[in-house]
N, CA, C and O atoms as a DFTB+ gen file, in Angstrom:
624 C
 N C O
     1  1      12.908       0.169       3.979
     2  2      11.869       0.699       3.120
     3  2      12.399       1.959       2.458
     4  3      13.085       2.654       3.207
     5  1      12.233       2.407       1.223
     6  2      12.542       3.681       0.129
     7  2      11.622       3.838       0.205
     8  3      10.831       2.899       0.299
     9  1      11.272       4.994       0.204
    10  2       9.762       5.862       0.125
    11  2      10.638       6.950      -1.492
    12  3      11.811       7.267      -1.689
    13  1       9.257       7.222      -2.376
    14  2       9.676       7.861      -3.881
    15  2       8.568       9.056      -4.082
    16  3       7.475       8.961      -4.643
    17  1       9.010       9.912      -3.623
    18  2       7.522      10.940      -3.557
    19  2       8.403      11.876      -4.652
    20  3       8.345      13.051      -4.290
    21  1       9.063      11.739      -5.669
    22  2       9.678      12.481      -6.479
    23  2       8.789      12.709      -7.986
    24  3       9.035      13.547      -8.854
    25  1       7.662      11.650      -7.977
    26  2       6.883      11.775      -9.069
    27  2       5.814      12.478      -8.834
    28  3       4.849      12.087      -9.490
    29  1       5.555      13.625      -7.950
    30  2       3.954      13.867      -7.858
    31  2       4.269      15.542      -8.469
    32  3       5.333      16.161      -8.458
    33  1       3.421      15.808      -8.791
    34  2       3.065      16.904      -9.213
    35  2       3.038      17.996      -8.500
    36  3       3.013      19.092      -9.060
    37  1       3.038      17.906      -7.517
    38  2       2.602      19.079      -6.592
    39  2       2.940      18.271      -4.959
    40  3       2.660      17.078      -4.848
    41  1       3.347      18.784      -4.162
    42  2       4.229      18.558      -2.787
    43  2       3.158      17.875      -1.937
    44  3       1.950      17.861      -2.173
    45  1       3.790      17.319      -0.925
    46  2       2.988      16.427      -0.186
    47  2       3.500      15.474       1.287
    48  3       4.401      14.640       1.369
    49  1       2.690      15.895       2.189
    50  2       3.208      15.799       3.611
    51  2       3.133      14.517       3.809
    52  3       1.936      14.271       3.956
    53  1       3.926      13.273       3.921
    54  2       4.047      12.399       3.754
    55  2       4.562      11.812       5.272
    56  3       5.733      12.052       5.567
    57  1       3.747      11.072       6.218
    58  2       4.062      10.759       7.417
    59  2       5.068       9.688       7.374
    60  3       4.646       8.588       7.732
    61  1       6.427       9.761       6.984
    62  2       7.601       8.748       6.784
    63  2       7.288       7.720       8.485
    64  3       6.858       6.574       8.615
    65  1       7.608       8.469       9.268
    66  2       7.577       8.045      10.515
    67  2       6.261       6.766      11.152
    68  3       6.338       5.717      11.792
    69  1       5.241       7.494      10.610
    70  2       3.926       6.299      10.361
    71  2       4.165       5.136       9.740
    72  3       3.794       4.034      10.145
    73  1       5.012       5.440       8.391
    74  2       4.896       4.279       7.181
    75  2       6.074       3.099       7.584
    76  3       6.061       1.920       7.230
    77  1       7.212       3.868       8.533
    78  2       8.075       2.589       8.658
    79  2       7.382       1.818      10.243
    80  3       7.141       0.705      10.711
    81  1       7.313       2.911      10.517
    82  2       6.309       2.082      11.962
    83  2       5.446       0.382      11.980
    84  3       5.426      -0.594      12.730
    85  1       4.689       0.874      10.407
    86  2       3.617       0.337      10.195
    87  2       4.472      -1.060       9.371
    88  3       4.306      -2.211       9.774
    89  1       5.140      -0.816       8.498
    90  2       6.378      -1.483       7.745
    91  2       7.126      -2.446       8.903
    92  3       7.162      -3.659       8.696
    93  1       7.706      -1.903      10.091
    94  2       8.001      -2.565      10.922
    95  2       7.297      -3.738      11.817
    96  3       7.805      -4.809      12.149
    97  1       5.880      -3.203      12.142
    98  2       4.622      -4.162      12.840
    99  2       4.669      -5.211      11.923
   100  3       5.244      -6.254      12.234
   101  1       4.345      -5.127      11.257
   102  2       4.049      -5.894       9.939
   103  2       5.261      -7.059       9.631
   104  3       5.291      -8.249       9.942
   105  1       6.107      -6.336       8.994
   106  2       7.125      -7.327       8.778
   107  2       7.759      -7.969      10.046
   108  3       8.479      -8.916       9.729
   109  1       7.715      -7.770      11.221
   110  2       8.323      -8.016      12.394
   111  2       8.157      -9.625      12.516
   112  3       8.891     -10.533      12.905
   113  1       6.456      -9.518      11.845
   114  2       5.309     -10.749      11.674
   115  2       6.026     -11.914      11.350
   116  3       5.717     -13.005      11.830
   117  1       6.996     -11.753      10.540
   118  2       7.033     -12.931       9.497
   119  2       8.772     -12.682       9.089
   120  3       9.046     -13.690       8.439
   121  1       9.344     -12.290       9.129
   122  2      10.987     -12.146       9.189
   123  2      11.779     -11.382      10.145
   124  3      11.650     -10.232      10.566
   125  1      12.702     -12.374      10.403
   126  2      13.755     -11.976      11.416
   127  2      14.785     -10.937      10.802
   128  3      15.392     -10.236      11.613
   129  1      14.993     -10.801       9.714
   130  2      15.568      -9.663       9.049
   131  2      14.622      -9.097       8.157
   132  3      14.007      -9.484       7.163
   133  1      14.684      -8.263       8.695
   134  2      12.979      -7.452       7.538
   135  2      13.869      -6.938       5.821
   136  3      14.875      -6.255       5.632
   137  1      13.115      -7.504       5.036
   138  2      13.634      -6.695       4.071
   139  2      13.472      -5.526       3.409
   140  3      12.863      -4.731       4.124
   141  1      13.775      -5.046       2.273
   142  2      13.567      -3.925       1.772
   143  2      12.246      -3.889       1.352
   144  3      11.598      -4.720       1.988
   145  1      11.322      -3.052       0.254
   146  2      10.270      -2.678      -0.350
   147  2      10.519      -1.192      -0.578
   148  3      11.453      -0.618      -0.018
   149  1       9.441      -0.399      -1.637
   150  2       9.727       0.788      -1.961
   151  2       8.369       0.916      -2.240
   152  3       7.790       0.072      -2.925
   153  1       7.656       2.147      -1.654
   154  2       6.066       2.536      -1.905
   155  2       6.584       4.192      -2.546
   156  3       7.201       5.195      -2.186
   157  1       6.012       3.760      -3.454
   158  2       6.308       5.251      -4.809
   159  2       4.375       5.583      -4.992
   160  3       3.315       5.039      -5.303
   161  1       5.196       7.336      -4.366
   162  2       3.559       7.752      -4.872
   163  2       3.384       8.885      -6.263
   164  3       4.226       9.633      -6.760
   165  1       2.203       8.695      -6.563
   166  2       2.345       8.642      -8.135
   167  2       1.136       9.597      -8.571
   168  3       0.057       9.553      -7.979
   169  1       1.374      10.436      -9.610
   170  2      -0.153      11.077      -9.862
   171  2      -1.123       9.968     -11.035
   172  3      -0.589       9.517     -12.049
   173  1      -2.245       9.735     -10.749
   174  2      -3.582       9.296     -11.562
   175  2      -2.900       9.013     -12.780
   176  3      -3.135       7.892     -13.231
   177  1      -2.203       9.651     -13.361
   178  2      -1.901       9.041     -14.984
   179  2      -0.681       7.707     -14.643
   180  3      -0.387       6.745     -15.353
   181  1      -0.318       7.981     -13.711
   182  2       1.127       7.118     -14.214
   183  2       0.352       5.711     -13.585
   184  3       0.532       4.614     -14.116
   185  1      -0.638       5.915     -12.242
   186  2      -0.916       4.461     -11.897
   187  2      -2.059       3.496     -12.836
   188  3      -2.329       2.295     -12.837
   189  1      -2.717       5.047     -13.854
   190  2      -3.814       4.074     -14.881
   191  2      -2.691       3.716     -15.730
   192  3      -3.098       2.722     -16.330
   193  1      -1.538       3.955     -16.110
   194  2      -0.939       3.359     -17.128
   195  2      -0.142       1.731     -16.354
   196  3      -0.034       0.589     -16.800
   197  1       0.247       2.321     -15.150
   198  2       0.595       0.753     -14.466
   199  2      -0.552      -0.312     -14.586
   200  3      -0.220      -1.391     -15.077
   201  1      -1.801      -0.155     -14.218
   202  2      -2.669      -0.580     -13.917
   203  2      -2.942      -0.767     -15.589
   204  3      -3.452      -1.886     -15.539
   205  1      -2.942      -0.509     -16.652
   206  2      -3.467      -1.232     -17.645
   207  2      -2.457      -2.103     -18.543
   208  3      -2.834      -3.056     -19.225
   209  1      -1.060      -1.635     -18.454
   210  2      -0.080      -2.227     -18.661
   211  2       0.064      -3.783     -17.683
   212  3       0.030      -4.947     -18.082
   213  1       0.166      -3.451     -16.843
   214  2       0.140      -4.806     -16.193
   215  2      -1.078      -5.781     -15.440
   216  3      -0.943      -6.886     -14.915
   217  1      -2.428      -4.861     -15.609
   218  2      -3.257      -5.761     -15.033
   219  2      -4.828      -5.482     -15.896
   220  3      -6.024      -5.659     -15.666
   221  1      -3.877      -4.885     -17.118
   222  2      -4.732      -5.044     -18.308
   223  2      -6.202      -4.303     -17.951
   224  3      -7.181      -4.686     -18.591
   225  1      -6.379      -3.201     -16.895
   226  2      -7.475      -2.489     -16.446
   227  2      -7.150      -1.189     -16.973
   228  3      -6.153      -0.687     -16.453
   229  1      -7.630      -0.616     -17.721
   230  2      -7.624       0.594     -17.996
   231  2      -8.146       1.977     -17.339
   232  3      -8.716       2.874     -17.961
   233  1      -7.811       1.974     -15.830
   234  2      -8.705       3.168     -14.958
   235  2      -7.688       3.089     -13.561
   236  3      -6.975       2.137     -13.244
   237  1      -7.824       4.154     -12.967
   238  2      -7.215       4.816     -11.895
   239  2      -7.716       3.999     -10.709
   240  3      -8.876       3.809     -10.344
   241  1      -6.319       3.467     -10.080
   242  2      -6.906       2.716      -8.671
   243  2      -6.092       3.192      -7.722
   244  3      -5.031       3.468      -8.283
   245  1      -6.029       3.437      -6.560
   246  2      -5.735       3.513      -5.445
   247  2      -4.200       3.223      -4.692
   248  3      -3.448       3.781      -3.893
   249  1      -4.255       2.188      -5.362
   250  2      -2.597       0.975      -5.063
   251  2      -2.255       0.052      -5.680
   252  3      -3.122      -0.803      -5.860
   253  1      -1.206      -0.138      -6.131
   254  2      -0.763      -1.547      -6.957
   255  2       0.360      -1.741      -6.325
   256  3       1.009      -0.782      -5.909
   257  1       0.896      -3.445      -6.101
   258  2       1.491      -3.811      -5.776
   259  2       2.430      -4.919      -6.598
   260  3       1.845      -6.002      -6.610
   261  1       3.350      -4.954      -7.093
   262  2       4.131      -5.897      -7.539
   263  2       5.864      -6.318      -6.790
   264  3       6.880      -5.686      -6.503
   265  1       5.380      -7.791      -6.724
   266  2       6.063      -8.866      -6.128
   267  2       7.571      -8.751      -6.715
   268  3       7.511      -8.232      -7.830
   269  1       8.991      -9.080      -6.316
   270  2       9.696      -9.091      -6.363
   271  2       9.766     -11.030      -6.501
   272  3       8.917     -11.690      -5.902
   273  1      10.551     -11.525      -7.104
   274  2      10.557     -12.887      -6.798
   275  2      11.819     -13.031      -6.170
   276  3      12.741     -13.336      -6.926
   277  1      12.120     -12.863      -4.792
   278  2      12.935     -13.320      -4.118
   279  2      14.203     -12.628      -4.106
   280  3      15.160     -12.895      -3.379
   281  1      14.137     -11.832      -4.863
   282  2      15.361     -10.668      -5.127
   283  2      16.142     -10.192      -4.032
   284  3      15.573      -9.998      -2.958
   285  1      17.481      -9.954      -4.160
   286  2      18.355      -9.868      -2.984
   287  2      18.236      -8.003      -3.703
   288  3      18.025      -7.619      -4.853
   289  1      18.495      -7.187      -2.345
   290  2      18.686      -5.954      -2.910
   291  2      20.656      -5.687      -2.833
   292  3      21.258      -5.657      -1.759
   293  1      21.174      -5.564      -3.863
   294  2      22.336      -5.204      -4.076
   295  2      23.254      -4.148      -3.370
   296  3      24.479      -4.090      -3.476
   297  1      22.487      -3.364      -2.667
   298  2      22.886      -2.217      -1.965
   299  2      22.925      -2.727      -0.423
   300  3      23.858      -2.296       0.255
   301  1      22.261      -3.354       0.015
   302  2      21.749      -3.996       1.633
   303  2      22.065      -5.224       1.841
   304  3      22.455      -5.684       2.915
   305  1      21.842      -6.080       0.362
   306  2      22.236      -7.970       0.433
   307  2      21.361      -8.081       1.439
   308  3      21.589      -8.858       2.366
   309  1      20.132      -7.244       1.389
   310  2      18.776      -7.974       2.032
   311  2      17.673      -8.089       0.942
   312  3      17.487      -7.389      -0.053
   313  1      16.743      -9.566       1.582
   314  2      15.855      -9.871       0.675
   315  2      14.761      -8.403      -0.234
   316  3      14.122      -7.611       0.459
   317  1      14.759      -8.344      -1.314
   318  2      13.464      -7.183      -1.585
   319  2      12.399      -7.597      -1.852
   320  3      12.214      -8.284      -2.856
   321  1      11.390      -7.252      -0.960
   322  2       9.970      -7.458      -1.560
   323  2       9.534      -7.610      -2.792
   324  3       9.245      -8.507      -3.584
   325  1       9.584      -6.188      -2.699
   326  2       9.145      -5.417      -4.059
   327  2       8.389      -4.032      -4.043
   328  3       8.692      -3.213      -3.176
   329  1       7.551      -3.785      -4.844
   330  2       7.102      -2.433      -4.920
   331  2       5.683      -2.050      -5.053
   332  3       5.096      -2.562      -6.006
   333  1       4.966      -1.200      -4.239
   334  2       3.973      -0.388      -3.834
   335  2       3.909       1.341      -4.159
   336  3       4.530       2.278      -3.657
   337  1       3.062       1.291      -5.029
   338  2       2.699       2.704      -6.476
   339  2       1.465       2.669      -5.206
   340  3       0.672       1.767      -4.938
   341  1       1.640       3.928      -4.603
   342  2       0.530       4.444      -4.231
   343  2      -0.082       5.878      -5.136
   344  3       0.667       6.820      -5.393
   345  1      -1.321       5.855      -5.486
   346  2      -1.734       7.175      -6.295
   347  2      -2.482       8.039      -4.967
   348  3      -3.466       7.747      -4.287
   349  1      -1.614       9.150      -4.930
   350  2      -1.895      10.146      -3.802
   351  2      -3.271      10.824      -4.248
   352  3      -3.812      11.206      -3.211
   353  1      -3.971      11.097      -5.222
   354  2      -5.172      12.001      -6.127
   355  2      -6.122      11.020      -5.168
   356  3      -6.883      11.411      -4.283
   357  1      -5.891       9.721      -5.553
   358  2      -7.242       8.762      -5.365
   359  2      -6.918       8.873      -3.703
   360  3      -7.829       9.376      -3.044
   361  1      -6.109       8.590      -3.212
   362  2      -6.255       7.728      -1.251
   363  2      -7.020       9.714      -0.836
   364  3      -7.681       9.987       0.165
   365  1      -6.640      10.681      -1.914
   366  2      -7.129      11.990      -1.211
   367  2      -8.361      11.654      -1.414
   368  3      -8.867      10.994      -0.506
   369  1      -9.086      11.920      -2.414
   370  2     -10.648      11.372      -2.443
   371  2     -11.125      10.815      -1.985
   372  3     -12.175      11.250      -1.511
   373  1     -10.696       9.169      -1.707
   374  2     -10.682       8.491      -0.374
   375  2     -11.229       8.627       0.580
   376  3     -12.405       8.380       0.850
   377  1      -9.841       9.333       1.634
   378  2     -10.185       9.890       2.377
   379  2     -10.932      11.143       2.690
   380  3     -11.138      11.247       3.900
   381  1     -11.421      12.168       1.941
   382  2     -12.453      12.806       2.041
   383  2     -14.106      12.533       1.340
   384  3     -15.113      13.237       1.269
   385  1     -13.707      10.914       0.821
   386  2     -15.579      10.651       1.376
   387  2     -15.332       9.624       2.150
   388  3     -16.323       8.899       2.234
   389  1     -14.238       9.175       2.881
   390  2     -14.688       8.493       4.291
   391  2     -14.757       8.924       5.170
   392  3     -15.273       8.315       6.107
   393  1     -14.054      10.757       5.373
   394  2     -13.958      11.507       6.572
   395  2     -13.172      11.027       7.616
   396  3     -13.442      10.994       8.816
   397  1     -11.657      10.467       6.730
   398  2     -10.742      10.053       7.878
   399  2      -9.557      11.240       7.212
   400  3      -9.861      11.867       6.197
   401  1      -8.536      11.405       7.732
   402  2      -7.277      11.481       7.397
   403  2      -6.886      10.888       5.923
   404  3      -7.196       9.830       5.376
   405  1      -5.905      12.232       5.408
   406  2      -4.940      11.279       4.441
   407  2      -3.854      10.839       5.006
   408  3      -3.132      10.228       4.218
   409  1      -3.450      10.918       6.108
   410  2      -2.050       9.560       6.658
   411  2      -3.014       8.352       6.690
   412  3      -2.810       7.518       5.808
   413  1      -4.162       8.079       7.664
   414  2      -4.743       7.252       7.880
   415  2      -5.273       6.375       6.495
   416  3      -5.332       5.146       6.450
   417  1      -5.536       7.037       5.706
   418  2      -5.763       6.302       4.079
   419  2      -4.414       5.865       3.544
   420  3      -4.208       4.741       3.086
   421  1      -3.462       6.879       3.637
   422  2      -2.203       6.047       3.297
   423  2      -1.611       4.691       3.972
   424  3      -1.126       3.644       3.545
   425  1      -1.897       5.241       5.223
   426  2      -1.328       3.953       6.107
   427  2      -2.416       2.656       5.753
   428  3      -2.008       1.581       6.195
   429  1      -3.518       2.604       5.145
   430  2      -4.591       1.434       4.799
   431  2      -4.011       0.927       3.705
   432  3      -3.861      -0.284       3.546
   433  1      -3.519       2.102       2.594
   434  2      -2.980       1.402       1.379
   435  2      -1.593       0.745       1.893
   436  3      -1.633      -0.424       1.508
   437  1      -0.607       0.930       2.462
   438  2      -0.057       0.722       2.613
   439  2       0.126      -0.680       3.356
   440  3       1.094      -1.415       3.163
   441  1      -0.790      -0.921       4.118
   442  2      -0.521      -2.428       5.049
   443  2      -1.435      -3.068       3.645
   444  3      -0.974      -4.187       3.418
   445  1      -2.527      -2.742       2.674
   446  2      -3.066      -3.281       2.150
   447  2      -1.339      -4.100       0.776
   448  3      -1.012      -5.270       0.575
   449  1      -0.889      -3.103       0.347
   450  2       0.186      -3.381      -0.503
   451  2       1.177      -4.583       0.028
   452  3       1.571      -5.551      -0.623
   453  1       1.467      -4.250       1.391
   454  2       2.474      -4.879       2.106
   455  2       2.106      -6.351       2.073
   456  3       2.927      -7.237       1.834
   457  1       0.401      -6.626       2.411
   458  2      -0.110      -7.734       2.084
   459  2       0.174      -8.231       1.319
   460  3       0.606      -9.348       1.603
   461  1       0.174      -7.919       0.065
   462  2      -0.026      -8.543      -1.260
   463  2       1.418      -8.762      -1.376
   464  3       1.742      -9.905      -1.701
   465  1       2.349      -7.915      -1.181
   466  2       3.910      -8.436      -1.253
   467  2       4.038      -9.648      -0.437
   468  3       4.667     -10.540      -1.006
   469  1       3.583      -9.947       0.827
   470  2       3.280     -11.134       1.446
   471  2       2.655     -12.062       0.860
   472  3       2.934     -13.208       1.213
   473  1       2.049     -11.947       0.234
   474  2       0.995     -13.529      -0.676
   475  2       0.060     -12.913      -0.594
   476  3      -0.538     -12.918      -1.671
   477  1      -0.622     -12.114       0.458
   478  2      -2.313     -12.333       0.323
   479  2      -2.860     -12.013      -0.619
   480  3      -2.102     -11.447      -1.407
   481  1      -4.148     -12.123      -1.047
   482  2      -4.968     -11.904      -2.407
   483  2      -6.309     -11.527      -2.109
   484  3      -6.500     -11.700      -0.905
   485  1      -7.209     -11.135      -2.623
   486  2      -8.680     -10.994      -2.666
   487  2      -9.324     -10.917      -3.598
   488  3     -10.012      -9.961      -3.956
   489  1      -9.135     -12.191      -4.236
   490  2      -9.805     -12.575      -5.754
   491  2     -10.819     -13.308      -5.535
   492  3     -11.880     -13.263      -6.157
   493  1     -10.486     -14.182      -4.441
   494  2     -12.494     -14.612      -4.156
   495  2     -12.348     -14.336      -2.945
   496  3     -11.359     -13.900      -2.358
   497  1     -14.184     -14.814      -2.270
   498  2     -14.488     -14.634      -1.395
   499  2     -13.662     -14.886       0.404
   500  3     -13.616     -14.359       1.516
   501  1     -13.169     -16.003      -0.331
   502  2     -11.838     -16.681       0.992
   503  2     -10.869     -16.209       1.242
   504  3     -10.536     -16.066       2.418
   505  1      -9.961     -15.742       0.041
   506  2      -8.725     -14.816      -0.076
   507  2      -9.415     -13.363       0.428
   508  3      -8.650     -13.056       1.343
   509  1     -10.187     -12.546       0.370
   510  2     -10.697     -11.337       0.704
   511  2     -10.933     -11.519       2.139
   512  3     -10.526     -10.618       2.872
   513  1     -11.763     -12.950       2.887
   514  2     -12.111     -12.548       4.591
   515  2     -10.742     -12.688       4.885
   516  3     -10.297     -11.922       5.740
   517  1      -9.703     -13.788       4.181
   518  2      -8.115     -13.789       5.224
   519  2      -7.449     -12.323       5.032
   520  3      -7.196     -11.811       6.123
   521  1      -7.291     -11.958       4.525
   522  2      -6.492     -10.570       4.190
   523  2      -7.300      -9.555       4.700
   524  3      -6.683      -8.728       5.371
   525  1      -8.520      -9.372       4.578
   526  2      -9.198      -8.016       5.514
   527  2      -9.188      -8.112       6.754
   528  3      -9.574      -7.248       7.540
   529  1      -8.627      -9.454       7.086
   530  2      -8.877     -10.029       9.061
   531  2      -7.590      -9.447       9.012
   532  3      -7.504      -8.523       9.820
   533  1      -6.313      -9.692       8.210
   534  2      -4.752      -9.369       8.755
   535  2      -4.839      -7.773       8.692
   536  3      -4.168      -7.117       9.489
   537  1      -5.710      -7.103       7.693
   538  2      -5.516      -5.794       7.342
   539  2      -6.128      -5.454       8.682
   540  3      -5.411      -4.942       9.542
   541  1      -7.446      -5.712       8.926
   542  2      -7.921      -4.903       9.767
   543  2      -7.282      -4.976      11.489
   544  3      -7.550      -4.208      12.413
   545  1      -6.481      -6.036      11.488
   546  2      -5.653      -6.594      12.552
   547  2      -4.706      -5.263      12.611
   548  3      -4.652      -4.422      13.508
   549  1      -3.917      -5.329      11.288
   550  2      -2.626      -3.751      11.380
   551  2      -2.894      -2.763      11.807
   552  3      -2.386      -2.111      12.719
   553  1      -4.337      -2.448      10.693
   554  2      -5.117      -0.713      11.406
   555  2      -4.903      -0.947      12.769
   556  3      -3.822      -0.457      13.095
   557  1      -5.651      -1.651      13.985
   558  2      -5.916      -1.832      14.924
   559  2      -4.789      -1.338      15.758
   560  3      -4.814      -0.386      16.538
   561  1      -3.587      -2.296      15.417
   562  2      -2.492      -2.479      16.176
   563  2      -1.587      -1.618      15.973
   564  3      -0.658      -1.372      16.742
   565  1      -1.847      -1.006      14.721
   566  2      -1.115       0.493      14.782
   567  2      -1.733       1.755      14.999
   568  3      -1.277       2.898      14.969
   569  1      -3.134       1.198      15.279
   570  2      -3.614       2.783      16.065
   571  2      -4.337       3.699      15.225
   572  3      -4.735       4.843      15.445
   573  1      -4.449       2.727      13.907
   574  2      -5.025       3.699      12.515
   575  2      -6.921       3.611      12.493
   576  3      -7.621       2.610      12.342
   577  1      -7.218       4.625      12.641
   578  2      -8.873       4.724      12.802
   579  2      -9.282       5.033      11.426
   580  3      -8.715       5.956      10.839
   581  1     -10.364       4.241      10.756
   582  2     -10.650       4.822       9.506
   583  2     -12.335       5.193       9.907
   584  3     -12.788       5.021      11.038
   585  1     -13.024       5.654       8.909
   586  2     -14.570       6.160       8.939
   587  2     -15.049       4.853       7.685
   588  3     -16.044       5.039       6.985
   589  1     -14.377       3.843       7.575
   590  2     -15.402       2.833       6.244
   591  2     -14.560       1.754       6.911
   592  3     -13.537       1.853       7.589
   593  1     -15.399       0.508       6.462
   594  2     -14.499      -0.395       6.143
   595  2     -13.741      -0.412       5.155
   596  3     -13.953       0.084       4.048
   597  1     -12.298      -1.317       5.732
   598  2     -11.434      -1.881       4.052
   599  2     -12.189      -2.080       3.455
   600  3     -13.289      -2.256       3.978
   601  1     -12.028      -2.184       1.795
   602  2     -12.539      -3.043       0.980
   603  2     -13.846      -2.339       0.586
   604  3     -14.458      -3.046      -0.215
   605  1     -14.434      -1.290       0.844
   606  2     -15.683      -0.657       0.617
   607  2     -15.218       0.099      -0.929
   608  3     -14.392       0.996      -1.096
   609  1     -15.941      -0.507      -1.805
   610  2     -15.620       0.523      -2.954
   611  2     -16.366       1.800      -2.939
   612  3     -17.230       2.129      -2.126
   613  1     -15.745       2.735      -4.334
   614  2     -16.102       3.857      -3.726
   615  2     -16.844       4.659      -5.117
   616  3     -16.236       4.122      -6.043
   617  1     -17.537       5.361      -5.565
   618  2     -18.257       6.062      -6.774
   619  2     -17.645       7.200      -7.004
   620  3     -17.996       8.217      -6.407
   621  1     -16.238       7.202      -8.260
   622  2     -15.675       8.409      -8.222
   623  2     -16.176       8.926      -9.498
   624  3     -15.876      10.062      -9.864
């Protein structure tokens, strides 16, 4: 895993140690050689411009995730995921109207991203209960306590 905290505006305590932990549970799941991925955190402008550029939404979200198709990483000659834009502004807000932690919000976006590099989806109702059962499975098993459920939107 590359972690990219070189785009934020202003400094930020970033629990590395949590994120490969959680990176590790996770992928342990489903490959015998875990591959790469890179979660880049980002200020509010750069993820509304990801987010309308590629998913044609014009507004500030939380996490985006885009798939790698099968890509070998050149440096490792291990498989790459792909990549996870976390926006640090929003998981802070977040987490101070759920009254958890910002590791604990990061670590949600984060197994939430990891998902989606995996296949999962939550575009209907079926794709949303399988993926909030695996998400809420990770929190669990890595020890991450939140104050909401996943998936609770939020009035910013």
């Amino acid at each position: 895993m590359y972690l990219n905290i070189e785009e934020l505006n202003s400094p930020i305590e970033i629990n590395e140690k949590l994120l490969f932990h959680i990176a590790e549970t996770i992928l342990n799941d489903y490959y015998d050689d875990i591959p790469d991925f890179t979660v880049t955190f980002v200020e509010p402008e750069k993820i509304k411009e990801l987010n309308r550029n590629f998913r044609n939404i014009d507004a500030v979200t939380d996490v985006l995730s885009f798939e790698s198709d099968g890509e070998i990483d050149p440096e490792t000659g291990k498989e790459y995921l792909g990549d996870i834009v976390i926006c640090v502004d929003q998981a802070k807000n977040q987490a101070e109207q759920s009254g958890h932690s910002l590791d604990n919000e990061i670590a949600l976006l984060e197994i939430h991203g990891l998902l989606h590099l995996l296949g999962y989806d939550h575009a209907n109702d079926e794709q949303r209960e399988e993926m909030w059962k695996y998400q809420n499975a990770y929190l669990e098993q890595c020890g991450i306590k939140l104050n909401r459920r996943p998936g609770e939107d939020f009035d910013f």
